[in-house]
C-alpha positions as CSV (number, residue, x, y, z in Angstrom):
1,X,-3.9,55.8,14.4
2,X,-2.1,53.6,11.8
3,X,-3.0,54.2,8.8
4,X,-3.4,51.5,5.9
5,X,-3.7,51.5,2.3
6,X,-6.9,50.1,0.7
7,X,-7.2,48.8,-3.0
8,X,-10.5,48.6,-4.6
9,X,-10.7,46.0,-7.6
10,X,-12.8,46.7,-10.4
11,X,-15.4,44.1,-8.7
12,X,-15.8,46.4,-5.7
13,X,-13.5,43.6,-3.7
14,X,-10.4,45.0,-1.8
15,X,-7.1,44.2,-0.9
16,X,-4.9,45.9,2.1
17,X,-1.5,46.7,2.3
18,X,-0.5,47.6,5.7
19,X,2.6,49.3,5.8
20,X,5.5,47.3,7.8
21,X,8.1,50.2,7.7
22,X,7.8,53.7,9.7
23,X,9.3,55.0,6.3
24,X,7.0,53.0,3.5
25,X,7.3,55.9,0.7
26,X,5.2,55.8,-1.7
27,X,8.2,53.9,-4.2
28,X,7.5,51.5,-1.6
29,X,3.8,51.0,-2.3
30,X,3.9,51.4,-6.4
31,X,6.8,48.3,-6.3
32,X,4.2,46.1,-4.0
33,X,1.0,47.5,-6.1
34,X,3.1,46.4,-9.6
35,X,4.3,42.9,-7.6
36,X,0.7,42.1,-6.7
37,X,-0.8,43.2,-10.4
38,X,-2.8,46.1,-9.3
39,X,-1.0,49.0,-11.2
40,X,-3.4,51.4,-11.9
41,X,-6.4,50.7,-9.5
42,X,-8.0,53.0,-6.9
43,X,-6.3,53.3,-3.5
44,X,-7.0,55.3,-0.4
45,X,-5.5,55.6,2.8
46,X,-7.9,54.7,6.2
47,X,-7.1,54.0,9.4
48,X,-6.7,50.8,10.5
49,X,-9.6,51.3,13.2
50,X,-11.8,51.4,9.9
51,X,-12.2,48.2,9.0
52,X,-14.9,46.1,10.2
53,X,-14.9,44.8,13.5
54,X,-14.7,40.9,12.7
55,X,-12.1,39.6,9.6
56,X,-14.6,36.4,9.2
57,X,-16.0,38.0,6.4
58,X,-13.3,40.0,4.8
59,X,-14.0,38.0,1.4
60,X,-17.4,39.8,1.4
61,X,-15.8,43.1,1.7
62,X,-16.1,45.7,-0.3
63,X,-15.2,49.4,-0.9
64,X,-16.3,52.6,-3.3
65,X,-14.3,55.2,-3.6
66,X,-14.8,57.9,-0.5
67,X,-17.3,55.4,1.6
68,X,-16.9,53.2,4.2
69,X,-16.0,49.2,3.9
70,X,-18.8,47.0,3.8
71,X,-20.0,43.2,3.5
72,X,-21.6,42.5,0.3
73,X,-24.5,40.4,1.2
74,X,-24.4,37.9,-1.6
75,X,-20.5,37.2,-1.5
76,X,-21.2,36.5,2.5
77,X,-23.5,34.2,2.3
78,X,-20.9,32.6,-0.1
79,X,-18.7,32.3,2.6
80,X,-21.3,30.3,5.1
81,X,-22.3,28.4,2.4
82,X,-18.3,27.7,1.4
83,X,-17.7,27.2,5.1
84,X,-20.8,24.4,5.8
85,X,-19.4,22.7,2.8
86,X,-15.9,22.3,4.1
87,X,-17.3,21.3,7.4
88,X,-19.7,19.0,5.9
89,X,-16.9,17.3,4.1
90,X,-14.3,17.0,6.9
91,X,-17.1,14.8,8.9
92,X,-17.7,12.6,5.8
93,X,-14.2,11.7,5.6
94,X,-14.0,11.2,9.3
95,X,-16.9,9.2,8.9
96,X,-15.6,6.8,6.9
């Protein structure tokens, strides 16, 4: 499997770095971890077949150290709510 490297934010949130290069050293991945402003936060490596099922709610994701990825309930229904808004907004200004 392809493995991937998993940041966990101080908020629980994540970001992913998936490798592009067969050789991605770990130079590689402290230079993009500096670029992106996350010197110093937790990593680990997963396979790529970890990660949920569906991306729609990968704003609700979240990670601890040594568990699984998961949606935070709260933040999800964040992104329904942010998503009916949008949607809600789009036909008013059709409307008019």
């Amino acid at each position: 499997m392809d493995k991937i490297k998993v940041i966990t934010k101080p908020d629980k949130s994540i970001s992913i770095i998936y490798p592009v290069k067969k050789n991605y050293k770990i130079e590689d991945f402290n230079r993009d971890m500096e670029k992106c402003g996350f010197t110093g936060l937790p990593f680990e490596d997963i396979d790529i077949s970890e990660l949920p099922a569906s991306r729609e709610f990968r704003k609700a994701w979240e990670k601890e150290p040594g568990k699984p990825i998961v949606e935070n309930q709260i933040k999800k229904d964040k992104v329904i709510s942010d998503k009916l808004k949008a949607e809600r907004q789009k036909a008013f200004l059709e409307a008019l």
